[in-house]
Structure formats: C-alpha cells, structure tokens
C-alpha positions in Angstrom: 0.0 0.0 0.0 3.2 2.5 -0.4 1.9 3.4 -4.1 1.3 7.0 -4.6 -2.5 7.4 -5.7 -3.7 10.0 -7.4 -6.3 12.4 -6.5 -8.9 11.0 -8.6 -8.1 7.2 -7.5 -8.0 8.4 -4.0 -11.3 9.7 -4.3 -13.0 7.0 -6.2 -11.3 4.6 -3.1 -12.9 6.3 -0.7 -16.5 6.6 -2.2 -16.0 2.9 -2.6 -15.0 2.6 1.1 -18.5 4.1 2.0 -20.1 2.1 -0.3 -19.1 -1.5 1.3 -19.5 0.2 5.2 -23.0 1.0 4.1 -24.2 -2.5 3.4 -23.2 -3.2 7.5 -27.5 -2.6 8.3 -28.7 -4.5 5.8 -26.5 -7.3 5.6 -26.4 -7.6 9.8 -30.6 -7.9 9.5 -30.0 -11.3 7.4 -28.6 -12.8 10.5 -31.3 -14.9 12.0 -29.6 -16.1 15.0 -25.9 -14.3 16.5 -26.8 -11.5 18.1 -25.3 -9.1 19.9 -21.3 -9.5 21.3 -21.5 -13.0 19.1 -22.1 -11.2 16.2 -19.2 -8.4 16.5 -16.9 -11.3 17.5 -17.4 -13.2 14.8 -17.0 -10.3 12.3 -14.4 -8.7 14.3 -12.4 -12.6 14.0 -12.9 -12.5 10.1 -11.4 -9.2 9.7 -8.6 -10.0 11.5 -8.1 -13.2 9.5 -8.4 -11.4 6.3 -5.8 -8.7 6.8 -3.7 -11.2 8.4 -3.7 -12.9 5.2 -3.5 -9.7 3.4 -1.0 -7.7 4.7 1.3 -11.0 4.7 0.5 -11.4 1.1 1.2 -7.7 0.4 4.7 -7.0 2.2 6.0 -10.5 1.2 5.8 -10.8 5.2 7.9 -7.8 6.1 4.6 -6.8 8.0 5.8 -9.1 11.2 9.0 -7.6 11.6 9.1 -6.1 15.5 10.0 -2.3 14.1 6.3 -2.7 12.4 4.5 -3.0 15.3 7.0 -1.0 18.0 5.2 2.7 17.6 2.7 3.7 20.6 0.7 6.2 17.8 0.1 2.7 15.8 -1.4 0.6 19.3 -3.8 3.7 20.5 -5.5 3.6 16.4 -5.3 0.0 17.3 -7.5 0.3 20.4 -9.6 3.5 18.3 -10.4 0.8 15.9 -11.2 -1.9 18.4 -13.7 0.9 19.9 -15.6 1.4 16.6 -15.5 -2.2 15.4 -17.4 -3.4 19.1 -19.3 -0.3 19.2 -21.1 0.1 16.0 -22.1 -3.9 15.8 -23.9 -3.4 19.1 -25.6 -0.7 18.9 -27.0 -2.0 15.1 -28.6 -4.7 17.5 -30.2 -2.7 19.3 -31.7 0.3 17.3 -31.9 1.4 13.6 -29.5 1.8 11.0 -31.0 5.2 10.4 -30.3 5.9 14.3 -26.9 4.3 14.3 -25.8 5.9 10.9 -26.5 9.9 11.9 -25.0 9.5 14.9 -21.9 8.4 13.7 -22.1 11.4 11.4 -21.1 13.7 14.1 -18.0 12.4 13.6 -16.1 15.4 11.7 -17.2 18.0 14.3 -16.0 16.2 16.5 -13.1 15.8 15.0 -12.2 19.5 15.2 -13.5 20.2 18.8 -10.7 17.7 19.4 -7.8 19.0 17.2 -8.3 22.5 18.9 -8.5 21.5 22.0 -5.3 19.4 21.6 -3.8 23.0 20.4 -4.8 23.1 16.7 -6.1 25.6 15.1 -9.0 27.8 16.2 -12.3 26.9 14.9 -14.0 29.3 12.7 -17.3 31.2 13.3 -19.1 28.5 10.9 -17.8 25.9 12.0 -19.3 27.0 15.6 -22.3 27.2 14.4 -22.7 23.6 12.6 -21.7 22.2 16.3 -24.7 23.9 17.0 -26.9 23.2 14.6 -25.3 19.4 14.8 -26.3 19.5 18.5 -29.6 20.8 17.6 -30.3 18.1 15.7 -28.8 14.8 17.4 -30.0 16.2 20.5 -33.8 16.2 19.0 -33.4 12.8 17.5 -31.9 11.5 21.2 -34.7 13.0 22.9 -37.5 11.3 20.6 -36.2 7.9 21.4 -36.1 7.8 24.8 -39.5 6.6 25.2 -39.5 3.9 22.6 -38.8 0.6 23.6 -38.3 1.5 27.4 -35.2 3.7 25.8 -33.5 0.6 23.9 -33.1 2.9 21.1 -31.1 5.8 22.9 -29.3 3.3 24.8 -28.3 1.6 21.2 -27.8 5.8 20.3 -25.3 6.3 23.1 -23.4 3.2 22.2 -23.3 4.6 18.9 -21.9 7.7 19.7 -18.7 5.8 21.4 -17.8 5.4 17.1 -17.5 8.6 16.1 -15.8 9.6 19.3 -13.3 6.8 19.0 -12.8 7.6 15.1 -12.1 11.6 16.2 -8.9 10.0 18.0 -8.8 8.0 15.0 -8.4 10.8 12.6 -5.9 13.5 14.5 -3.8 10.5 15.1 -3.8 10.3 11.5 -3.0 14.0 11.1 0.0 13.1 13.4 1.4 10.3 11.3 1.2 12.8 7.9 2.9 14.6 10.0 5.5 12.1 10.9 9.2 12.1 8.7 9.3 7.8 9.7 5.9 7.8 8.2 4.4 4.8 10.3 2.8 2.3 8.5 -0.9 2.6 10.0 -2.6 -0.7 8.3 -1.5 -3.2 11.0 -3.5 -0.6 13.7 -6.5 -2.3 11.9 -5.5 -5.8 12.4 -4.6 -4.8 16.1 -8.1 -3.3 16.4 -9.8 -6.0 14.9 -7.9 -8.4 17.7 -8.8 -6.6 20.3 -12.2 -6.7 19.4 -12.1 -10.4 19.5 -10.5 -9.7 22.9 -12.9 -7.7 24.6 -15.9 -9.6 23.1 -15.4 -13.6 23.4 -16.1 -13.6 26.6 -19.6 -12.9 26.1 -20.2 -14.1 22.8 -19.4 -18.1 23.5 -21.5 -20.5 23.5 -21.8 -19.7 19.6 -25.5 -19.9 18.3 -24.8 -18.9 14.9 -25.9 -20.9 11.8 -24.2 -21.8 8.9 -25.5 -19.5 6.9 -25.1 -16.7 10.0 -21.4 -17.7 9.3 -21.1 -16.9 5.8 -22.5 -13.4 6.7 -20.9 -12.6 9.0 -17.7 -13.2 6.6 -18.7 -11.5 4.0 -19.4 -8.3 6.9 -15.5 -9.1 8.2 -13.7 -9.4 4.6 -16.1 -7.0 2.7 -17.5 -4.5 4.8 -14.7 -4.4 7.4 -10.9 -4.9 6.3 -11.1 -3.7 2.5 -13.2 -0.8 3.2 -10.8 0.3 6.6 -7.9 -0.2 4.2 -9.0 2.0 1.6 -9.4 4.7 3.4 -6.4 4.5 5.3 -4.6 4.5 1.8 -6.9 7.3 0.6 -6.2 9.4 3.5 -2.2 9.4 2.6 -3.9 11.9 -0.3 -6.9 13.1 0.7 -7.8 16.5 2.4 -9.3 16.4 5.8 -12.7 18.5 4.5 -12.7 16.4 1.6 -12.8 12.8 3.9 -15.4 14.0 5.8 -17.5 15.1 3.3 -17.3 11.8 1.1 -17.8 10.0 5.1 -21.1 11.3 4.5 -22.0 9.4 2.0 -22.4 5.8 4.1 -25.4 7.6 5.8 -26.7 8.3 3.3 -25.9 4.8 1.6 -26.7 3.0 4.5 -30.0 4.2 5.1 -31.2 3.6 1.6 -30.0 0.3 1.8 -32.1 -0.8 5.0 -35.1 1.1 3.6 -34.8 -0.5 0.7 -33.3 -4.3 1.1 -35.5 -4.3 4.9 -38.5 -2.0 4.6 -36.6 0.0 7.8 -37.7 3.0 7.1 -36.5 6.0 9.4 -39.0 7.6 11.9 -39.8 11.2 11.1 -37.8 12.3 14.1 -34.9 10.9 13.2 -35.2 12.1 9.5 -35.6 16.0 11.3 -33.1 15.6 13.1 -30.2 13.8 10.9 -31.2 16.3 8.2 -30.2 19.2 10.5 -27.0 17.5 11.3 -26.2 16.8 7.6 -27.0 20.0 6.9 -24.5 21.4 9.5 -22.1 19.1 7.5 -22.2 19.8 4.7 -22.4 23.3 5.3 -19.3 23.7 7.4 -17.0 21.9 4.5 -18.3 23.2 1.8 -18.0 26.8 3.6 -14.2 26.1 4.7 -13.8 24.6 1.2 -14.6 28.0 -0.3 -12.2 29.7 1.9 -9.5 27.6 0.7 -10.1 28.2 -2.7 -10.2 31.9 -2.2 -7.1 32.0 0.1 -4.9 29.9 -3.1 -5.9 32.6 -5.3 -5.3 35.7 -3.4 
C-alpha cells in the first residue's frame, strides 16, 4: 500500500470505502440467530483473519517484523479501531441503522473540537455554528427515542456515539502520522483493532449460536465491509484533504439508510429524519463553507 494514488483514484477509493460500510445494516438484519457481542466477534475474528492474510501477502511478510509494530501512535489507532468495530455492531442490535448511521455522522465535528482543544487551530465562526446546529439536531433525534422501547433505542444511540468519538482520536492521530518524517505504517493498527475486538468480546459471545449461513454473513461483513473498506481509506487518506474525507464519510449515511429502507423496509422515523437532516445540513455546510475559503485563500 506505499503506491502514490492520485487524486482522482483516491477519491473513487474512498466513495467505494463508503459504499461496502453502508451495506453493515442490511447485511447484519440477514442474521437470523448471532446477536449481539457474538455477532461483533465473529466479524471482528474475520477481519482480523483477512488482513492477516493480506498484509502478509502484500509485504512478502515484512509486516511481522518487531519495528512494524513497535510505535505507541500505531497501538492507540489499534485500540480507536477496536472501539468502533465493538461499538457500531452493538448498537446495530439494538436500534436502527438510520439511528446508528446519523449519529456516527457527528463524527467530523468532532473531530475539530478535538484538534483545537489538543492545540490546533482555532475553529471558525461556521464551524461553531454547525456544532450547534449538529447538537440541535442529534439532540432532538436523542430525545424522541427515549420513550421507545423502554429507551432501547437511545441506549443503542449512546453506544453509537462511542464510534464517532473513537474515530475523532482515529483521525488526529492520523494528522500526526502525515505529520511524521518515519511515516508509520498505519494498516497493521486495523488488524490490532480487529484483535482486540475479539478480545474484549469472546467472553460474552461463546456459547456460539450462529448458523451456517449466519457464518457466511458474518464473513462477508469481516472481509467486505470491514478490512477492505478500513484499508481503503487508510490508503486514501495518505492523499486526501481532511474536509474532503469527511464530506465523502457522508456518504455511508446516506448509503446505508437507503439500503435498510430499501433491502429491509426499515424505514427511518420522522424524528430521526428532522433531526439527521439538520446535522447533515450542518455538515455539509461547514466543508463546503471552509472549502470555499480555501479556494479563495490559493488565489489571493
């Protein structure tokens, strides 16, 4: 994965990235009989099987070399991975995808509350106000859940939210590897999340009641919408602008959503259509506003 891409491969990458992470909803409803921790275990174990396989195959082996694995900014995107892996597998069993997709959408605001406050550079005035209107929103779609199902679905919504706060470390961690002259190979922190995953969830996902054909989902959701998606856009982001990530990140709500209306009749609830549109909204907004000021900026 040391190729250069261009700028128009990187960006088809990433849209395909989305693309496979959208079909998590609808492929996870097919599962008749692993639920919960078994479920995220399972895919979790396939992912890290896959990429072990992979990244063997791809550096002839060099991968397993102590050096690769000896850097503490490639372990904590290990354990940001392991986070997001656990996180967003339970909380798909236990509300919508519509409810699990917006939330994670927060993600790029959050994201820059956490570069500034780790010194970066001051936010602007509209990216202040998407926060707001973004908190606006989510906080309206939280609110209209807690009554449903005895609050299952804002519990599933708070467990949710521990992706896109995971995946802010995630993504300044990132920044700090661009950053870095020894430029750290950050593929193996996916395998490490992946194992970790594993880890944290066997415990509570044995003894196994998943099917055959449970199996064979759940390894298409570890190979397919897991480990080739996660290493696309790791190799995308080597090129990739930050606003222009988060703007194409956007596009597995949207994706995602349509699928599990479409493939599962799992339509959104009107609430949680209000309220994600305000946070896309915000979104959108913010990059396309601080993509204008880059453009004006390079031409002054």
């Amino acid at each position: 994965m040391d190729n250069k891409l261009s700028h128009a491969q990187a960006l088809g990458l990433m849209v395909l990235a989305t693309l496979l992470w959208s079909v998590a909803g609808v492929v996870s409803r097919q599962i008749t009989q692993a639920q919960g921790f078994e479920v995220t275990f399972w895919r979790s174990f396939f992912t890290a099987l896959s990429l072990v396989v992979g990244l063997t195959l791809a550096t002839r082996g060099k991968v397993w070399r102590l050096r690769a694995f000896s850097s503490r900014t490639l372990w904590l995107s290990g354990l940001c991975w392991s986070v997001m892996f656990t996180a967003f597998m339970l909380a798909m069993a236990m509300t919508t995808v519509a409810n699990v997709l917006i939330t994670l959408s927060l993600g790029p605001l959050l994201t820059a509350l956490l570069h500034r406050l780790l010194g970066g550079q001051a936010l602007s005035r509209q990216t202040w106000c998407a926060i707001a209107l973004a908190a606006v929103g989510i906080g309206y779609m939280f609110v209209s859940q807690i009554q449903l199902d005895d609050g299952q679905h804002l519990k599933g919504m708070l467990v949710a939210a521990c992706v896109p706060m995971a995946g802010s470390v995630q993504w300044n961690l990132m920044k700090t590897r661009q950053a870095d002259v020894a430029h750290t190979n950050m593929l193996p922190a996916i395998l490490i999340g992946a194992v970790l995953s594993c880890v944290f969830t066997a415990p509570l996902a044995f003894p196994s009641a998943a099917t055959a054909t449970d199996m064979q989902w759940l390894a298409l959701l570890g190979i397919f919408q897991l480990a080739l998606p996660c290493t696309l856009a790791v190799w995308s982001s080597q090129v990739l602008k930050p606003h222009e990530v988060a703007l194409l990140a956007l596009l597995e709500v949207l994706f995602g959503i349509s699928w599990a209306w479409l493939g599962e009749g799992e339509a959104p609830a009107q609430a949680v259509m209000a309220g994600g549109s305000l946070v896309l909204i915000a979104l959108a907004g913010n990059e396309y506003a601080s993509w204008r000021q880059r453009n004006e900026s390079s031409t002054v």
